[in-house]
Biopython code that builds the backbone (N, CA, C, O; Angstrom):
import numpy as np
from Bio.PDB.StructureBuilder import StructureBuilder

atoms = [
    (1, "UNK", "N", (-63.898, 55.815, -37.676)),
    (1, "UNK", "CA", (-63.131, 56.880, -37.039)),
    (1, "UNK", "C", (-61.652, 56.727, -37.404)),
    (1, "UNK", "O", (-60.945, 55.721, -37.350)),
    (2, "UNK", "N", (-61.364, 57.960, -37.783)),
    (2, "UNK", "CA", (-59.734, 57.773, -37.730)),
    (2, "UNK", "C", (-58.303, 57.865, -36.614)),
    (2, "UNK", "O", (-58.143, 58.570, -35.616)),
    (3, "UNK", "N", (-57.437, 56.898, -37.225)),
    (3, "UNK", "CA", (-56.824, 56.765, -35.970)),
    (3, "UNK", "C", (-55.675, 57.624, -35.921)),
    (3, "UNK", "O", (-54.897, 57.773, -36.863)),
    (4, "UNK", "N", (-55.551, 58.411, -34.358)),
    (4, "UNK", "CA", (-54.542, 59.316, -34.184)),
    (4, "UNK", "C", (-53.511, 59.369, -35.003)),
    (4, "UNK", "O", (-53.186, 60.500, -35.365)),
    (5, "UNK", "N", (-52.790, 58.311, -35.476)),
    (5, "UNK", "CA", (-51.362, 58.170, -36.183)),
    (5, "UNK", "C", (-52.138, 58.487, -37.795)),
    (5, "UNK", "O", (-51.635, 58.999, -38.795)),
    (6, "UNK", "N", (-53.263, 58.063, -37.616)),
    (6, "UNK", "CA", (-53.814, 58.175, -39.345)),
    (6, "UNK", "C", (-53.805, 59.774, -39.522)),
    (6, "UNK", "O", (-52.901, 60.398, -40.078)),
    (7, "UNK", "N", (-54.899, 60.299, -38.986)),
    (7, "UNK", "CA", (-54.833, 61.746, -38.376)),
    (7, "UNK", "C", (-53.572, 62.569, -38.325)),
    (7, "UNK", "O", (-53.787, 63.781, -38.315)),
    (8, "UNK", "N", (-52.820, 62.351, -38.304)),
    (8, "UNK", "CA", (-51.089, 62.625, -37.990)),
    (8, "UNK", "C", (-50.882, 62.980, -39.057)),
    (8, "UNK", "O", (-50.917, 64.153, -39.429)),
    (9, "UNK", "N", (-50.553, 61.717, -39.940)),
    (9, "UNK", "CA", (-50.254, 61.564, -41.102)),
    (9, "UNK", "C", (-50.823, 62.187, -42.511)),
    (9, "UNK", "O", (-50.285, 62.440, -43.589)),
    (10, "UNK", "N", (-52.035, 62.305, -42.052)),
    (10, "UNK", "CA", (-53.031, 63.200, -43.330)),
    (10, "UNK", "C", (-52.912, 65.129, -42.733)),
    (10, "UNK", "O", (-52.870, 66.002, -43.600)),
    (11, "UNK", "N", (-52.875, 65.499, -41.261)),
    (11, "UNK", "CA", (-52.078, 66.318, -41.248)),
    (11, "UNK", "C", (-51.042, 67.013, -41.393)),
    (11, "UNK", "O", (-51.055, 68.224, -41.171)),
    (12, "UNK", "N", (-49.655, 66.170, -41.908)),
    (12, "UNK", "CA", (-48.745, 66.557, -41.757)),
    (12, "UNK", "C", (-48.757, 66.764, -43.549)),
    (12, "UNK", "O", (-48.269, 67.673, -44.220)),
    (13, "UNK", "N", (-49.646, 65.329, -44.046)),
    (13, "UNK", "CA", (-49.267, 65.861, -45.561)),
    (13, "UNK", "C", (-50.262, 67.163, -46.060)),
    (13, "UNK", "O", (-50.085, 67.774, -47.114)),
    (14, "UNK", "N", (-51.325, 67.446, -45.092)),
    (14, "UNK", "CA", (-52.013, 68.767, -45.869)),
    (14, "UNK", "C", (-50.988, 69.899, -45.146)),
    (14, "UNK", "O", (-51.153, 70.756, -46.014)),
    (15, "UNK", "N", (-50.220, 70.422, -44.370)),
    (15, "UNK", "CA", (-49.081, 71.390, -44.439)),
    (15, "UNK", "C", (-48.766, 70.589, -45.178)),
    (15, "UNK", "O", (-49.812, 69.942, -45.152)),
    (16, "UNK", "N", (-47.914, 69.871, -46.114)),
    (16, "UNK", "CA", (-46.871, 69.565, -46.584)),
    (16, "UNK", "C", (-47.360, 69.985, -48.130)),
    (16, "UNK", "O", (-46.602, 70.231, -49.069)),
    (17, "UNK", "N", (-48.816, 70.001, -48.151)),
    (17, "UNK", "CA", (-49.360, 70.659, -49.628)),
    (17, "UNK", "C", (-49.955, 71.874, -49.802)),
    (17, "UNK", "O", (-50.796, 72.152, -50.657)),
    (18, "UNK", "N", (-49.455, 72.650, -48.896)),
    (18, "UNK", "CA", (-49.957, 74.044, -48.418)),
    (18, "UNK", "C", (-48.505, 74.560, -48.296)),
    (18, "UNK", "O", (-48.725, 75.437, -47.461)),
    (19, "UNK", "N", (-47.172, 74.642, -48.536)),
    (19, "UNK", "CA", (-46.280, 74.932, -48.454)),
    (19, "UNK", "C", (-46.035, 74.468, -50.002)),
    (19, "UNK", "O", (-44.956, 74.905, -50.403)),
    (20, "UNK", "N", (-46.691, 73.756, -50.914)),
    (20, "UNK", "CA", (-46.708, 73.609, -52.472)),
    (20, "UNK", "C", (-47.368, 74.363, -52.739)),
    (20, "UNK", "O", (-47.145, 74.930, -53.808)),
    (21, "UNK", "N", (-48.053, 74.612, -52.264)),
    (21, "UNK", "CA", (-49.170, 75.334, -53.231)),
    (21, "UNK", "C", (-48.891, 76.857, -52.874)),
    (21, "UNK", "O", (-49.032, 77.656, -53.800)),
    (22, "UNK", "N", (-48.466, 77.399, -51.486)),
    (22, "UNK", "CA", (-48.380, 78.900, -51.806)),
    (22, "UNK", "C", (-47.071, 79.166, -51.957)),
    (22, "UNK", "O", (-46.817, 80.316, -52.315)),
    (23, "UNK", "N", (-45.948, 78.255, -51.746)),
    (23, "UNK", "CA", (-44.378, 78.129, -51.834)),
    (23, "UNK", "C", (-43.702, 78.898, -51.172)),
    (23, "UNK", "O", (-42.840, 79.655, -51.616)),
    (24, "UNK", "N", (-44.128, 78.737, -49.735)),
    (24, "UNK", "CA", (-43.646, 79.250, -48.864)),
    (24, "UNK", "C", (-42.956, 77.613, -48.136)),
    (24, "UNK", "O", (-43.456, 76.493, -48.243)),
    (25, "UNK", "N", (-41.632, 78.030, -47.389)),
    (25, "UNK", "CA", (-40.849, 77.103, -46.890)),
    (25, "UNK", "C", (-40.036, 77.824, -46.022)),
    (25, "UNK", "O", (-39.430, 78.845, -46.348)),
    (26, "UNK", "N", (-40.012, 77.194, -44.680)),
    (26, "UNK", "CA", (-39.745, 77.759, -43.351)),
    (26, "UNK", "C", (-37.840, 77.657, -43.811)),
    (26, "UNK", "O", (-37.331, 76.685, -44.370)),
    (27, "UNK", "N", (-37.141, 78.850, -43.412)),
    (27, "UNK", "CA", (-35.371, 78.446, -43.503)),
    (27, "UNK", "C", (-35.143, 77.189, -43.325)),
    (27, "UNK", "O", (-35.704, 76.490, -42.481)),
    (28, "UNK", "N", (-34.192, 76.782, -44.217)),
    (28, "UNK", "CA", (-32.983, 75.227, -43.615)),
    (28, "UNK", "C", (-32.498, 75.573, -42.349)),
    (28, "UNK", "O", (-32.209, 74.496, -41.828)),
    (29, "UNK", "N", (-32.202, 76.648, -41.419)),
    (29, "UNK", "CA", (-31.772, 76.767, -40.205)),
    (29, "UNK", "C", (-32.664, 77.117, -39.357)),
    (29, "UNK", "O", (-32.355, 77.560, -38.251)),
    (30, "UNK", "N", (-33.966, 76.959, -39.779)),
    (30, "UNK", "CA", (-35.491, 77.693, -38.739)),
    (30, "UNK", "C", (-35.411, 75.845, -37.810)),
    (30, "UNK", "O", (-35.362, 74.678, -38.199)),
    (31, "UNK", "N", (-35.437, 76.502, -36.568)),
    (31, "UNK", "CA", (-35.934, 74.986, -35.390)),
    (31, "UNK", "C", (-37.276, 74.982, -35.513)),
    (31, "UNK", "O", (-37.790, 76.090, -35.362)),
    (32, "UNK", "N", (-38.167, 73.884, -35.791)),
    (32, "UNK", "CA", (-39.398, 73.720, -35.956)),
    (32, "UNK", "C", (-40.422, 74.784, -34.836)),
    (32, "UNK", "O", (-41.293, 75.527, -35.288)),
    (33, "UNK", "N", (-40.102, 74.666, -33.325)),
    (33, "UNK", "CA", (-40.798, 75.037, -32.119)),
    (33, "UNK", "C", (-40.765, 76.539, -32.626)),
    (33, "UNK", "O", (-41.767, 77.158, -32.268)),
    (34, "UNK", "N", (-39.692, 77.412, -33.508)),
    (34, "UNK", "CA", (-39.569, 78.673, -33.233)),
    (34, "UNK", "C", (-40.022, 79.671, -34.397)),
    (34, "UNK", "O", (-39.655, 80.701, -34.962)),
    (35, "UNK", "N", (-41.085, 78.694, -34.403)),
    (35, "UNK", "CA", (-42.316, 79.440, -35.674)),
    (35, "UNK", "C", (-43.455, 79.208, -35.110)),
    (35, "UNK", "O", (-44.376, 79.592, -35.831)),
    (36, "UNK", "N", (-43.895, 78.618, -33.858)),
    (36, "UNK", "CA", (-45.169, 78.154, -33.284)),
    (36, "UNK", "C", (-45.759, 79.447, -32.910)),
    (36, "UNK", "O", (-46.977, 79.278, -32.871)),
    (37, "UNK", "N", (-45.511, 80.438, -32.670)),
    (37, "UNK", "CA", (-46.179, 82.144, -32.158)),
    (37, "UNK", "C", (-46.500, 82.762, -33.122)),
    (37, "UNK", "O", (-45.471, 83.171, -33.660)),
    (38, "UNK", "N", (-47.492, 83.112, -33.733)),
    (38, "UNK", "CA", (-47.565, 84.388, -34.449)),
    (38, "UNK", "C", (-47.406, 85.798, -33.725)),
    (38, "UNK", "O", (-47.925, 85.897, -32.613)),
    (39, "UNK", "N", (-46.698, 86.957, -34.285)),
    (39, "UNK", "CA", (-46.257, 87.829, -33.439)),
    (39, "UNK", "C", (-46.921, 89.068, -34.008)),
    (39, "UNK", "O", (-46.710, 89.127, -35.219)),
    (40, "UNK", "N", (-47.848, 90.353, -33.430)),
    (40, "UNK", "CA", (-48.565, 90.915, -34.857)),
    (40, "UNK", "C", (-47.959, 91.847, -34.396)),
    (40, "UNK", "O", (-47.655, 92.040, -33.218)),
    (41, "UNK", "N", (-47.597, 92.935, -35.957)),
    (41, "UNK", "CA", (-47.162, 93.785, -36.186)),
    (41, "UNK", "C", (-47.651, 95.417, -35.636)),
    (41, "UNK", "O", (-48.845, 95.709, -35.559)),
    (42, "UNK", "N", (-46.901, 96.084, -35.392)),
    (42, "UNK", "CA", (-47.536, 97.457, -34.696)),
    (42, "UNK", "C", (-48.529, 97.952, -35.288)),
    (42, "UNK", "O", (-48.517, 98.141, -36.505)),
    (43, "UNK", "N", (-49.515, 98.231, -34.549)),
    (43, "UNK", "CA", (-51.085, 98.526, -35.033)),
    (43, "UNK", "C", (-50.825, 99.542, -36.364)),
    (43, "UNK", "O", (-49.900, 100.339, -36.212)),
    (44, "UNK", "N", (-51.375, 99.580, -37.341)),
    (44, "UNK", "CA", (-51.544, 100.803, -38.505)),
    (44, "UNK", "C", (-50.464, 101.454, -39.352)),
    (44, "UNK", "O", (-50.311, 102.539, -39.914)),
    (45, "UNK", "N", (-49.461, 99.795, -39.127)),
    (45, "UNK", "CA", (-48.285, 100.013, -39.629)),
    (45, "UNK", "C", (-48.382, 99.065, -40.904)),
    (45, "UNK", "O", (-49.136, 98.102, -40.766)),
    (46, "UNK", "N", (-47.626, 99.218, -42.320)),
    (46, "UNK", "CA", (-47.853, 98.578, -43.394)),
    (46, "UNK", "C", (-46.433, 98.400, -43.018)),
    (46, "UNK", "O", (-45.752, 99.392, -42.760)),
    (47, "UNK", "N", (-45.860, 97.015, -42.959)),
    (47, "UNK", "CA", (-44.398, 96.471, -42.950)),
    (47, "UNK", "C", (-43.773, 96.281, -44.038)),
    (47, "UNK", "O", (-44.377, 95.988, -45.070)),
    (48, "UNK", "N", (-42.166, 96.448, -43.969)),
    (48, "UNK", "CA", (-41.656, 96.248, -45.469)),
    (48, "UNK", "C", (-40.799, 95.091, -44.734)),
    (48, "UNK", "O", (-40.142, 95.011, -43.696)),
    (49, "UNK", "N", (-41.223, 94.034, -46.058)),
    (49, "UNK", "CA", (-40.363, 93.338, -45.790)),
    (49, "UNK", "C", (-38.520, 93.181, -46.688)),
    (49, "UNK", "O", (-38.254, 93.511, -47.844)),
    (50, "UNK", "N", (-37.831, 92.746, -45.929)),
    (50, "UNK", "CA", (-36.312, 93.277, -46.971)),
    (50, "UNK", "C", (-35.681, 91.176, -46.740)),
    (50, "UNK", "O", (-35.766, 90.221, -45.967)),
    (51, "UNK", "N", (-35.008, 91.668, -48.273)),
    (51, "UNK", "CA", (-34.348, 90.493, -48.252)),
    (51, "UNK", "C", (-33.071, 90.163, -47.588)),
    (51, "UNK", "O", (-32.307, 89.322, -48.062)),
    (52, "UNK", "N", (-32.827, 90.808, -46.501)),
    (52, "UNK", "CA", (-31.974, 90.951, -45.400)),
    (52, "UNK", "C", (-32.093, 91.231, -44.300)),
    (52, "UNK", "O", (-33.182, 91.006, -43.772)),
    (53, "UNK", "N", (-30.970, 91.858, -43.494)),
    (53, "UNK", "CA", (-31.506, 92.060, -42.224)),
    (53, "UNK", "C", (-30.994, 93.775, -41.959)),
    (53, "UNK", "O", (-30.055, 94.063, -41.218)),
    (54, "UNK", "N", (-31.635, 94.574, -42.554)),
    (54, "UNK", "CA", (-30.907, 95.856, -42.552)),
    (54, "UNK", "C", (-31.912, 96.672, -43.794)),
    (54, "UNK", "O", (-32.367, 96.016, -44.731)),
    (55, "UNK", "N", (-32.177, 98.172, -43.652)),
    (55, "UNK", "CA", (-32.639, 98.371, -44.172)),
    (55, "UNK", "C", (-31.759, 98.791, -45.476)),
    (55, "UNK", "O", (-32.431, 99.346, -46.346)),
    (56, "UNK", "N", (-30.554, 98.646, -45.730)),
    (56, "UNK", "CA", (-30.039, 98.696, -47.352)),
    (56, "UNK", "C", (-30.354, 97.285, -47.896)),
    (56, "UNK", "O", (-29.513, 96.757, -48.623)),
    (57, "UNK", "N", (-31.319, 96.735, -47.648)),
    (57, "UNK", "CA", (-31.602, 95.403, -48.414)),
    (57, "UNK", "C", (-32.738, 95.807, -49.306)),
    (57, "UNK", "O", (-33.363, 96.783, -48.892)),
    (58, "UNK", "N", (-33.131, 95.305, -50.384)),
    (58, "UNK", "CA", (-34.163, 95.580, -51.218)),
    (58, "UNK", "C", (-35.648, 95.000, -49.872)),
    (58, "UNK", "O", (-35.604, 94.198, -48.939)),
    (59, "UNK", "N", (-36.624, 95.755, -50.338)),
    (59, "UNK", "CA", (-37.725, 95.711, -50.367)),
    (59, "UNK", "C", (-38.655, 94.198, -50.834)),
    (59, "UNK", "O", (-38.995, 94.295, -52.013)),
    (60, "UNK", "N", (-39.092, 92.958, -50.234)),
    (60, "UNK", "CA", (-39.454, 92.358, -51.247)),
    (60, "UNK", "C", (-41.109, 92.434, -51.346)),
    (60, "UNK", "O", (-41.811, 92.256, -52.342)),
    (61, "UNK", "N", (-41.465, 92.725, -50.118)),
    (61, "UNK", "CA", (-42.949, 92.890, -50.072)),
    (61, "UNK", "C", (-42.914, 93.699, -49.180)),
    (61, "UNK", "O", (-41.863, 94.033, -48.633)),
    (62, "UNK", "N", (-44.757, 94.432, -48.693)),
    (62, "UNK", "CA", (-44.898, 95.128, -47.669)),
    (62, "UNK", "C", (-46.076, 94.283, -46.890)),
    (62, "UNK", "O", (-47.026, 93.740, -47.453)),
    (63, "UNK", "N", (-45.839, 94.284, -45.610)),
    (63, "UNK", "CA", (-47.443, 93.332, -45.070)),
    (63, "UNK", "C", (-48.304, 94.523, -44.954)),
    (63, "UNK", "O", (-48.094, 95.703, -44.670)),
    (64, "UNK", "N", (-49.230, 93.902, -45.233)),
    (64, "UNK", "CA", (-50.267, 94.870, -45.146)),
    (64, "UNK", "C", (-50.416, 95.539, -43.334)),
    (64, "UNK", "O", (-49.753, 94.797, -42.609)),
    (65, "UNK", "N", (-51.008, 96.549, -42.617)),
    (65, "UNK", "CA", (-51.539, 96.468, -41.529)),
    (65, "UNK", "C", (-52.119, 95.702, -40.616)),
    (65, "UNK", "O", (-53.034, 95.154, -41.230)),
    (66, "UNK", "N", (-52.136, 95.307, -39.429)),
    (66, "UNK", "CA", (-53.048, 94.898, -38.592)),
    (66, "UNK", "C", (-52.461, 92.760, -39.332)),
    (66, "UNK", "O", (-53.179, 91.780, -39.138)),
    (67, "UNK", "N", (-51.385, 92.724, -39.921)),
    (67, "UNK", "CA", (-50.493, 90.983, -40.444)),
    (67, "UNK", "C", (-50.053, 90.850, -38.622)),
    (67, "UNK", "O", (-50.191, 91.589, -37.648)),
    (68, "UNK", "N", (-49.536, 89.629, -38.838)),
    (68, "UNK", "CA", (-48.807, 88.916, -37.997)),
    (68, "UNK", "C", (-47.706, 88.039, -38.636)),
    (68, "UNK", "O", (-47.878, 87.422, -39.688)),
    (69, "UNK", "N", (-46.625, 88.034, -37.959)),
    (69, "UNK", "CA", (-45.729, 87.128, -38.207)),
    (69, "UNK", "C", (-44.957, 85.957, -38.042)),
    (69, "UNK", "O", (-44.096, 86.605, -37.446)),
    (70, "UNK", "N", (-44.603, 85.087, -38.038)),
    (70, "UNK", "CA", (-44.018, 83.915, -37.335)),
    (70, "UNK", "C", (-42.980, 84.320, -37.457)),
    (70, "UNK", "O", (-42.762, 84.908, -38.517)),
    (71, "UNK", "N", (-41.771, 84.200, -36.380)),
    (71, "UNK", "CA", (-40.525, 84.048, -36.281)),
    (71, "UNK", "C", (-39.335, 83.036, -36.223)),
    (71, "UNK", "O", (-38.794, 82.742, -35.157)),
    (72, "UNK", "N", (-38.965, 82.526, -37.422)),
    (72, "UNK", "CA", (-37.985, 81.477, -37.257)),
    (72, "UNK", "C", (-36.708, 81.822, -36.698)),
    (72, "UNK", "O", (-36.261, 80.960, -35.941)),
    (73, "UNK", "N", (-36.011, 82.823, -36.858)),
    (73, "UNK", "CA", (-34.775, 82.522, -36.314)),
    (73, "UNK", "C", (-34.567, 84.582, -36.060)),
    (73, "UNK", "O", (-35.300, 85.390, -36.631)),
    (74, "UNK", "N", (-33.458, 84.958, -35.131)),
    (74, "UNK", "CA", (-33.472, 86.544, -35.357)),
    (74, "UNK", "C", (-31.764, 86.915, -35.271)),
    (74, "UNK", "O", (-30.978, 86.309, -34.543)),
    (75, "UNK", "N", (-31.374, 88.133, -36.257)),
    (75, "UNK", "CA", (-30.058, 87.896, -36.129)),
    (75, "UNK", "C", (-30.076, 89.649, -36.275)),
    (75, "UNK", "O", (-31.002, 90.422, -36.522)),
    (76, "UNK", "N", (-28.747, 89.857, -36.027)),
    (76, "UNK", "CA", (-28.515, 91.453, -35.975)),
    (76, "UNK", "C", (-28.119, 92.088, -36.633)),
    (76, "UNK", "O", (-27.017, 91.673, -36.992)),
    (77, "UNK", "N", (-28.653, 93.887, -37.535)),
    (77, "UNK", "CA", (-28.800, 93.718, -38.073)),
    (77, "UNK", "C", (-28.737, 95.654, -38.484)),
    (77, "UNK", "O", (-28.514, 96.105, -37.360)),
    (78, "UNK", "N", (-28.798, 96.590, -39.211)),
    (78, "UNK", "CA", (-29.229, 98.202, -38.946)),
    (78, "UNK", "C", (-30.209, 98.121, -37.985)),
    (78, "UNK", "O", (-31.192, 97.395, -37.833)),
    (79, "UNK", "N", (-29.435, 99.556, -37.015)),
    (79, "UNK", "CA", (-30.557, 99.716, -36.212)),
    (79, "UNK", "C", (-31.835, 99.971, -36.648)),
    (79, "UNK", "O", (-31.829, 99.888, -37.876)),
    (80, "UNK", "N", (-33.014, 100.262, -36.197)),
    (80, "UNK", "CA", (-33.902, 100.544, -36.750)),
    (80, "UNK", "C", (-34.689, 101.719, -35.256)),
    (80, "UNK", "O", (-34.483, 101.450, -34.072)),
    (81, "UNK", "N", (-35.329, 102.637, -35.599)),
    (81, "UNK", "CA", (-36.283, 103.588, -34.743)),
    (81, "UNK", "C", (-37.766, 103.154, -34.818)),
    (81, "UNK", "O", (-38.357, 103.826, -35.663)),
    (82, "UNK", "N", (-38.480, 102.330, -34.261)),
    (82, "UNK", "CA", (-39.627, 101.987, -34.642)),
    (82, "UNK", "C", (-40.743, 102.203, -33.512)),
    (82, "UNK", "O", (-40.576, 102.979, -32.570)),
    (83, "UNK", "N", (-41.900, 101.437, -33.704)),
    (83, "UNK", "CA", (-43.219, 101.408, -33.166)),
    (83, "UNK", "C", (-42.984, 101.187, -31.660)),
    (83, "UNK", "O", (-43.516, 101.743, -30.699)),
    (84, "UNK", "N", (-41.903, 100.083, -31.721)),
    (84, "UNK", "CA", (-41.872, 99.783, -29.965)),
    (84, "UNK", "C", (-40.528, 99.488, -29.844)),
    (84, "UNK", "O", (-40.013, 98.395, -29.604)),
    (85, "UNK", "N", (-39.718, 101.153, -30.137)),
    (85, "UNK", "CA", (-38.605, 101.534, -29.403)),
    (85, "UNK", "C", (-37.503, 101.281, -30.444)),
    (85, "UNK", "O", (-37.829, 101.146, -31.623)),
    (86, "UNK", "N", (-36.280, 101.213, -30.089)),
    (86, "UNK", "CA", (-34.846, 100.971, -30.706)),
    (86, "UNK", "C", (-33.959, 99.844, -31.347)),
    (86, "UNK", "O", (-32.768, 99.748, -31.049)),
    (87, "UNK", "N", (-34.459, 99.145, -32.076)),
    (87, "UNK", "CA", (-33.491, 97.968, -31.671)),
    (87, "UNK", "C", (-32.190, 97.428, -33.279)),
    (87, "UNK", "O", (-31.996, 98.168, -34.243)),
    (88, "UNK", "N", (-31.648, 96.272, -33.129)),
    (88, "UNK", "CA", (-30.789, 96.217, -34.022)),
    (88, "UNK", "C", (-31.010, 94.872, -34.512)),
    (88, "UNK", "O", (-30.347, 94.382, -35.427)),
    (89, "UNK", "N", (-32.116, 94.170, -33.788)),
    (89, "UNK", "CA", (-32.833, 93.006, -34.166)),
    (89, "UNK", "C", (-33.480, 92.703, -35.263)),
    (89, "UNK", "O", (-34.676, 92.993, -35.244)),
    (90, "UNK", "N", (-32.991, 92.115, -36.401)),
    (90, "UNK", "CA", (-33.836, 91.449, -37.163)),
    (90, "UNK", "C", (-35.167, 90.072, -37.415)),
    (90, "UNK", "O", (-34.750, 88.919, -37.531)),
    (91, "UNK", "N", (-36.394, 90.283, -37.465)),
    (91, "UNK", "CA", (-36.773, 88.879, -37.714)),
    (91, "UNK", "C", (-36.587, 88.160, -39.005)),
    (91, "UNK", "O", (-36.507, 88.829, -40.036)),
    (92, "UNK", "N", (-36.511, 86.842, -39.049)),
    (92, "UNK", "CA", (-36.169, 86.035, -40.227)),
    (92, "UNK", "C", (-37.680, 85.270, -40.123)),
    (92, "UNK", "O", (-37.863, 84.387, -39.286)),
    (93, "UNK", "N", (-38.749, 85.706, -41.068)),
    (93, "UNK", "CA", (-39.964, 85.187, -40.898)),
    (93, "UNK", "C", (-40.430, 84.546, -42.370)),
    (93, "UNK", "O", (-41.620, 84.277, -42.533)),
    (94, "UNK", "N", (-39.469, 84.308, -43.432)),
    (94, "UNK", "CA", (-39.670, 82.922, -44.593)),
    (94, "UNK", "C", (-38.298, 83.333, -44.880)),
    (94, "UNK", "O", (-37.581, 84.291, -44.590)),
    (95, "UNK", "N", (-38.178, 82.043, -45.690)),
    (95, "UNK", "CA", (-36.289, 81.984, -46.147)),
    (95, "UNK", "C", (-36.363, 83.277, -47.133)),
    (95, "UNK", "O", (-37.035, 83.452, -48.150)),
    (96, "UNK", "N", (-35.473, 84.082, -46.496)),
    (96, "UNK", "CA", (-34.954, 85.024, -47.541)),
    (96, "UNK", "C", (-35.756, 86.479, -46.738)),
    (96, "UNK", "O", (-35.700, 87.580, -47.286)),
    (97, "UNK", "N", (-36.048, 86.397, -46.193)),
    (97, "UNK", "CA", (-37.401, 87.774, -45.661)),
    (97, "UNK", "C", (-37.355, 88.097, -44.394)),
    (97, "UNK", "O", (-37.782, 87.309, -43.550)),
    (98, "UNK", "N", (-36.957, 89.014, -44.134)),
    (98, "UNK", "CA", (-36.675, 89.926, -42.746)),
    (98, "UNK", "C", (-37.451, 91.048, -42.438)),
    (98, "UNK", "O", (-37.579, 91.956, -43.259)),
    (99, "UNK", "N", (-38.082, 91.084, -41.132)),
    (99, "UNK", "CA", (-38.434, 92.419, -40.687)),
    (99, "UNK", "C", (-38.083, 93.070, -39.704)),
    (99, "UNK", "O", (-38.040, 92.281, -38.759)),
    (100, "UNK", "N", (-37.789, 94.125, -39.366)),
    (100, "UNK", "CA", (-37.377, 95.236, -38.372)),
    (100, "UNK", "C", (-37.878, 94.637, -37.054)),
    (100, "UNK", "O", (-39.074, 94.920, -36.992)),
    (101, "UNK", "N", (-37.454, 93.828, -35.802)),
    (101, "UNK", "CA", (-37.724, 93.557, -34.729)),
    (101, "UNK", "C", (-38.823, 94.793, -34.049)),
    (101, "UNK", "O", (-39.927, 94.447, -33.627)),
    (102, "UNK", "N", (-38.379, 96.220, -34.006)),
    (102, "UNK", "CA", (-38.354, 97.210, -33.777)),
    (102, "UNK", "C", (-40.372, 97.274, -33.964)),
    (102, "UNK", "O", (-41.137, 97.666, -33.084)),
    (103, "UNK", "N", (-40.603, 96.980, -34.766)),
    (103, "UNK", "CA", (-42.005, 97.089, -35.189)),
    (103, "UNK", "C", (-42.936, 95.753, -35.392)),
    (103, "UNK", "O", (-43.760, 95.472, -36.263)),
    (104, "UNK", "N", (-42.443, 95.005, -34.169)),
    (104, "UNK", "CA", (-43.102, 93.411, -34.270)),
    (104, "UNK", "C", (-43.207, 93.041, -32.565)),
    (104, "UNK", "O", (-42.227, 92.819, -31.853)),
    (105, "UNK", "N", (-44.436, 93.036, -32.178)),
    (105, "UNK", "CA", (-44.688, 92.860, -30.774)),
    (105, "UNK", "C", (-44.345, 91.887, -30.018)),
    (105, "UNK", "O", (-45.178, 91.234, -29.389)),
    (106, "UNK", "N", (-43.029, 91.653, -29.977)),
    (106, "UNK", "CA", (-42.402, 90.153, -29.157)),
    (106, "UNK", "C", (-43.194, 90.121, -27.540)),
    (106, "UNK", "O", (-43.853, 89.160, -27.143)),
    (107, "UNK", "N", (-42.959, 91.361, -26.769)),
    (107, "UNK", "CA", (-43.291, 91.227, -25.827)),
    (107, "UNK", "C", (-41.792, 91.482, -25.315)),
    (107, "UNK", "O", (-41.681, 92.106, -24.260)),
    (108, "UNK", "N", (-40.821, 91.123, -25.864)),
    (108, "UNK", "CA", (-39.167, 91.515, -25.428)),
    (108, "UNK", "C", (-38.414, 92.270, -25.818)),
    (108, "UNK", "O", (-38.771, 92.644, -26.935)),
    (109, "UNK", "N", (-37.147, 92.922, -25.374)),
    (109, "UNK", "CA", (-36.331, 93.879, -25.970)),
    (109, "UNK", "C", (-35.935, 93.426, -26.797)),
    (109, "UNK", "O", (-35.756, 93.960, -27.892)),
    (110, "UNK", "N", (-35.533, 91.577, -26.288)),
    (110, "UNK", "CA", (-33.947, 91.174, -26.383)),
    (110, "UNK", "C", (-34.910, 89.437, -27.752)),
    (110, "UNK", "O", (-35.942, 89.438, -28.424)),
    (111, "UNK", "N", (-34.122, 88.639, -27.579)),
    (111, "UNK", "CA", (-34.120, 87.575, -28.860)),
    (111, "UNK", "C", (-35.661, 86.493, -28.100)),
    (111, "UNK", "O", (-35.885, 86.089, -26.959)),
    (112, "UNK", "N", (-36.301, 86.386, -29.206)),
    (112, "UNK", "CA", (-37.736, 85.425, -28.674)),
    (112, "UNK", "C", (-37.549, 83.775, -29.792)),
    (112, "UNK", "O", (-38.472, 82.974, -29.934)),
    (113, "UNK", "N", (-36.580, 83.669, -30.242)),
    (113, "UNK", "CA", (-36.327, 82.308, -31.169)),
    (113, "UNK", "C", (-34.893, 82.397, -31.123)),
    (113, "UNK", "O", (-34.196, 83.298, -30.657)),
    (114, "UNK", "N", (-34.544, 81.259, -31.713)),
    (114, "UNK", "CA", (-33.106, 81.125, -31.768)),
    (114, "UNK", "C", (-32.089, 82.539, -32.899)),
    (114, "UNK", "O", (-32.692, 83.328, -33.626)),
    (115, "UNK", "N", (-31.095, 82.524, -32.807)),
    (115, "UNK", "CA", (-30.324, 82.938, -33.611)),
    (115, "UNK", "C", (-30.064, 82.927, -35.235)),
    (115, "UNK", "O", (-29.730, 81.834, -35.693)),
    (116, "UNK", "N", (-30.137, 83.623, -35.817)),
    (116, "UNK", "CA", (-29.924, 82.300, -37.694)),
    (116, "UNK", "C", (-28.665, 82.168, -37.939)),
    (116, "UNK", "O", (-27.917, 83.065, -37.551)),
    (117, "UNK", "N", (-28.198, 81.191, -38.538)),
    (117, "UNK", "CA", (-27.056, 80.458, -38.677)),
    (117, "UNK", "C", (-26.266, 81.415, -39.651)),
    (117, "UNK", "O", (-25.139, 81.107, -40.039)),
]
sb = StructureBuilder()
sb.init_structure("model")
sb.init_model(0)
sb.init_chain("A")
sb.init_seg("    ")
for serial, (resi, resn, name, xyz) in enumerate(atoms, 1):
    if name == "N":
        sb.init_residue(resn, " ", resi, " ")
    sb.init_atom(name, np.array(xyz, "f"), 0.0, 1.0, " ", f" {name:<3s}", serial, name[0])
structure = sb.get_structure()
């Protein structure tokens, strides 16, 4: 049987080779705890994601419908008119990649993770 700390350790290195292999890497300013929620996106909505926090930012992907997101950090940003209401909230959900608060089911008006630096 393996031991908890062994267990630990072979966990932490399979994320640690799953962040190689699809090269995804949480921000240098993301707090570990404030990616633990996945948050899913407004039902039958295809999300764009922008390399900012505003929609004059390029486009870098779109999530498909019915995705979810983790939220590392949220900062402010063009308003946006969306799925669930008004807001000026950006999420920061991989380094470099933002989506419209506005169309991501926090459950809140207002900030659900820290700030980004």
């Amino acid at each position: 049987m393996t031991s908890p700390h062994r267990r630990s350790a072979l966990l932490a290195a399979a994320a640690g080779a799953l962040f190689l292999v699809t090269g995804l890497a949480a921000p240098a300013n993301a707090a570990p705890s404030a990616a633990t929620t996945a948050y899913p996106i407004a039902p039958g909505v295809s999300l764009d994601v922008r390399s900012g926090p505003g929609t004059g930012y390029g486009i870098i992907r779109v999530l498909p419908a019915g995705s979810s997101v983790q939220i590392y950090c949220q900062t402010t940003g063009t308003t946006v008119n969306g799925y669930y209401g008004t807001s000026n909230i950006w999420d920061n959900i991989s380094s470099g990649q933002y989506v419209s608060d506005a169309y991501v089911h926090t459950g809140s008006d207002g900030y659900v993770a820290p700030r980004c630096a």
